[in-house]
C-alpha positions in Angstrom: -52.9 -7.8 3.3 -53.1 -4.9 1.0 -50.3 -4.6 -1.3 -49.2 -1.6 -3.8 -46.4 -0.8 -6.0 -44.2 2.4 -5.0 -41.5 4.3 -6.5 -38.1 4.3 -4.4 -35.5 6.7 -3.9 -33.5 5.5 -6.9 -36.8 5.6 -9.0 -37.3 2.1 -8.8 -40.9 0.2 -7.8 -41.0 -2.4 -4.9 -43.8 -3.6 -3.4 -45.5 -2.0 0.0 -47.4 -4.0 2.1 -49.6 -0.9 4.0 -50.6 -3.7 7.0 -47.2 -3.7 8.2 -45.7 -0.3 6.7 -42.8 -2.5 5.0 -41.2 -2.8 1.4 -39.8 -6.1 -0.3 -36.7 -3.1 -1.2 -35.8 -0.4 0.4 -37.5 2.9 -0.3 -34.3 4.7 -0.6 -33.7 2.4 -3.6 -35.2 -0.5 -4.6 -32.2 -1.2 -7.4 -29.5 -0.2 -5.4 -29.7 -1.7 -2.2 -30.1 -5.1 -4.6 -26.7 -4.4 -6.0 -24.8 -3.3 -2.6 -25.8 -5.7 -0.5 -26.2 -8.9 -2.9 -23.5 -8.1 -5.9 -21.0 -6.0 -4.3 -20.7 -7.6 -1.0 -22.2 -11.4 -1.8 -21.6 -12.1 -5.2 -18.5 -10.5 -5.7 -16.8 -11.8 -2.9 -17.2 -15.2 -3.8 -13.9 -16.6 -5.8 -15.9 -19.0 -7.6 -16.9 -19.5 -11.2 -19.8 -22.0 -10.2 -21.9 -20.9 -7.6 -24.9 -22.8 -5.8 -26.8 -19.6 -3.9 -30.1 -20.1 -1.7 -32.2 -17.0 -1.9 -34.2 -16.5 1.3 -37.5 -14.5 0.1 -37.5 -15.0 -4.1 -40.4 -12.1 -4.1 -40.1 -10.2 -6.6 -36.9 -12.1 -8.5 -35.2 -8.4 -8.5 -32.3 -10.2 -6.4 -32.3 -13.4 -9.0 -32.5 -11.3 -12.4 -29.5 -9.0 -11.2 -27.5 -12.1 -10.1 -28.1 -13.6 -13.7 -27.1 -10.1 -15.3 -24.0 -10.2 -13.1 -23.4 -13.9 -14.2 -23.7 -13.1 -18.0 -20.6 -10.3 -17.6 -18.4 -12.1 -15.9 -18.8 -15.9 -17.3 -20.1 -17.3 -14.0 -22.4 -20.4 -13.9 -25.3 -19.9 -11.6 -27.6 -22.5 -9.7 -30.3 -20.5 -7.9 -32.5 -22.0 -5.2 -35.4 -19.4 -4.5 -37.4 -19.9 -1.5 -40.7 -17.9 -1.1 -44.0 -18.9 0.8 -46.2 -16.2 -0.9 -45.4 -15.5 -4.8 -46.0 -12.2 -6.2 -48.5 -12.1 -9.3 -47.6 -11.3 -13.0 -49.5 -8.4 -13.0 -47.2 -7.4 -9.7 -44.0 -8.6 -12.0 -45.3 -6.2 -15.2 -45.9 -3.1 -12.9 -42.2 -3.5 -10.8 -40.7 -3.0 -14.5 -37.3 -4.2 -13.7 -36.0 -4.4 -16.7 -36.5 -1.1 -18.3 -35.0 0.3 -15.2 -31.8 -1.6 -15.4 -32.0 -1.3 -19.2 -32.2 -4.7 -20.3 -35.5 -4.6 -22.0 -34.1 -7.6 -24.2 -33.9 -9.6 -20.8 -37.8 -9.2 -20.1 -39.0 -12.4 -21.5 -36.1 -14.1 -19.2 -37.6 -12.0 -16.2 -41.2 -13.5 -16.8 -40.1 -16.9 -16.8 -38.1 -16.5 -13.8 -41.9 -15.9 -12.5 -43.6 -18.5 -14.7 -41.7 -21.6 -14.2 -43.3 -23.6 -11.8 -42.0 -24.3 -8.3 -40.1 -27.1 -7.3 -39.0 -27.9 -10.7 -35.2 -26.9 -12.0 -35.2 -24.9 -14.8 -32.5 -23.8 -17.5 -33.3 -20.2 -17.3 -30.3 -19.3 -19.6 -27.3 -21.2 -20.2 -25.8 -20.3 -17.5 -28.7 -19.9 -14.6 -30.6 -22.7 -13.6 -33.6 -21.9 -11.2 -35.5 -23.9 -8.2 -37.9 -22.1 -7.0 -39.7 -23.9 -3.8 -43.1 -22.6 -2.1 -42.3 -22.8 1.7 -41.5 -21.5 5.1 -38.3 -20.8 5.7 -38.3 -23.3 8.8 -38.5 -26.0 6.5 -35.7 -25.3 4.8 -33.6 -28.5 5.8 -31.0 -28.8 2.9 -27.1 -29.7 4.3 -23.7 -28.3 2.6 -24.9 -27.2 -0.1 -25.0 -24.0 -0.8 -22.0 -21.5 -1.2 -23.5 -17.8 -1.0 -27.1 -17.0 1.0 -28.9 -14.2 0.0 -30.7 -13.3 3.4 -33.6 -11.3 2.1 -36.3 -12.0 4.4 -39.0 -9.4 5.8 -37.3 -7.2 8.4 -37.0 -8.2 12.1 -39.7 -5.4 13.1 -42.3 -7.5 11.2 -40.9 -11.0 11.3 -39.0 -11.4 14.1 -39.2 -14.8 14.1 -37.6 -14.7 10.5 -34.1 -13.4 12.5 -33.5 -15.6 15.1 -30.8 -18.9 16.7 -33.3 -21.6 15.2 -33.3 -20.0 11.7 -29.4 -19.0 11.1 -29.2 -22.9 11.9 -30.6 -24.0 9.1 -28.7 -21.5 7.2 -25.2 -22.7 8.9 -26.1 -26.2 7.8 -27.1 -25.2 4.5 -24.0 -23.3 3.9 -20.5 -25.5 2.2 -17.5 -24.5 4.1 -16.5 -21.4 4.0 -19.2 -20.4 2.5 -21.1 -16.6 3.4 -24.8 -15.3 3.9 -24.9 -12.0 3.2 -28.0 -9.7 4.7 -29.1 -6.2 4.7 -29.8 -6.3 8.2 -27.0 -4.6 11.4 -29.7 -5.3 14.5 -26.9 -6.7 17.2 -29.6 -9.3 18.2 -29.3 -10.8 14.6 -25.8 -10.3 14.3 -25.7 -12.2 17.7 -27.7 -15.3 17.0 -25.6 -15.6 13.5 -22.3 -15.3 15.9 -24.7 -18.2 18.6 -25.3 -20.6 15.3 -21.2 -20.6 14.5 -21.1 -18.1 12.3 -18.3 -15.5 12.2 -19.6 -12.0 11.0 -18.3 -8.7 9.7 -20.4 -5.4 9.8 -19.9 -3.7 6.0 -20.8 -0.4 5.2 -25.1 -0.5 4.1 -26.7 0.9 1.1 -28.4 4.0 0.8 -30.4 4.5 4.0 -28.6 2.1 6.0 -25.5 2.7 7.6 -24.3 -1.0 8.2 -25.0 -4.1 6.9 -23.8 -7.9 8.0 -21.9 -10.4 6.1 -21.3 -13.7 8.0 -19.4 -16.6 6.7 -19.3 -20.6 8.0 -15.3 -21.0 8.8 -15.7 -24.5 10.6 
């Protein structure tokens, strides 16, 4: 599938795939959807200071490196399970220049290992950010009560419908502790739906740029 780095609305790069005309970020802002829909409305939300998270589509690590940024301000200790079937490529990591545009140049050897570390090993990233990144499908996901914030960043439902549907937001109600919340960038009702089928109880939010809702569902059983 061809692949090609673009500039979004905020003026920063994600990743196009031109088979399926879709982004690993949104085009109206690579950066900021990141931070609305992951930070402001995952993240922050969470009363913890030690947070086990599952990331659903590592891709690029923009989602991860902004989580550990976010964990560095605010004394938070992070374990980060990344799940991702198809790894981007260093070359793909230089070119998305993440941190120059979130000024943290000092953070770019941190950013590459993110990348470099190999998968299904847990590594010390930082002091506080430990990192498992596994090479799967997101079907095989089978972990249980463990995890206390989902980052739902899969392929949209237009591509990958089968990425948004009862059988998957399963595994993610298993995977989630008690009371624990998955937080998305998607509103389709048939998603919000099959989150609502699994047990889940979910709350549309406003969306980031381009987007005028987003859904936040948390396991209350």
């Amino acid at each position: 599938m061809k692949r090609k780095i673009i500039t979004t609305a905020d003026g920063s790069k994600t990743i196009h795939l031109e088979d399926w005309n879709e982004q690993y970020h949104s085009k109206h802002g690579a950066i900021q959807e990141a931070y609305h829909v992951f930070i402001e409305h995952g993240l922050r939300h969470m009363v913890l200071s030690d947070i086990r998270i599952l990331e659903i589509g590592f891709g690029t690590g923009l989602n991860a490196l902004i989580t550990l940024l976010e964990a560095e301000k605010n004394g938070l200790q992070i374990n980060y399970v990344g799940v991702e079937a198809y790894p981007v490529s260093m070359d793909e990591v230089a070119a998305l220049d993440y941190c120059s545009q979130l000024q943290v140049d000092g953070h770019q050897g941190v950013f590459e290992n993110m990348h470099r570390s190999p998968w299904e090993a847990e590594i010390a990233i930082a002091k506080n950010f430990c990192l498992l990144k596994q090479q799967k499908g997101f079907m095989q996901i089978e972990d249980g009560n463990m995890y206390n914030l989902i980052y739902f960043d899969a392929f949209g439902a237009r591509v990958q419908p089968e990425l948004w549907t009862e059988a998957i937001f399963a595994k993610m109600f298993k995977a989630l502790k008690k009371g624990g919340v998955l937080v998305t960038y998607a509103a389709k009702g048939s998603v919000r739906r099959a989150m609502q089928a699994v047990g889940l109880t979910v709350e549309r939010l406003p969306g980031p740029p381009g987007k005028r809702e987003m859904l936040r569902a948390t396991k209350t059983l």
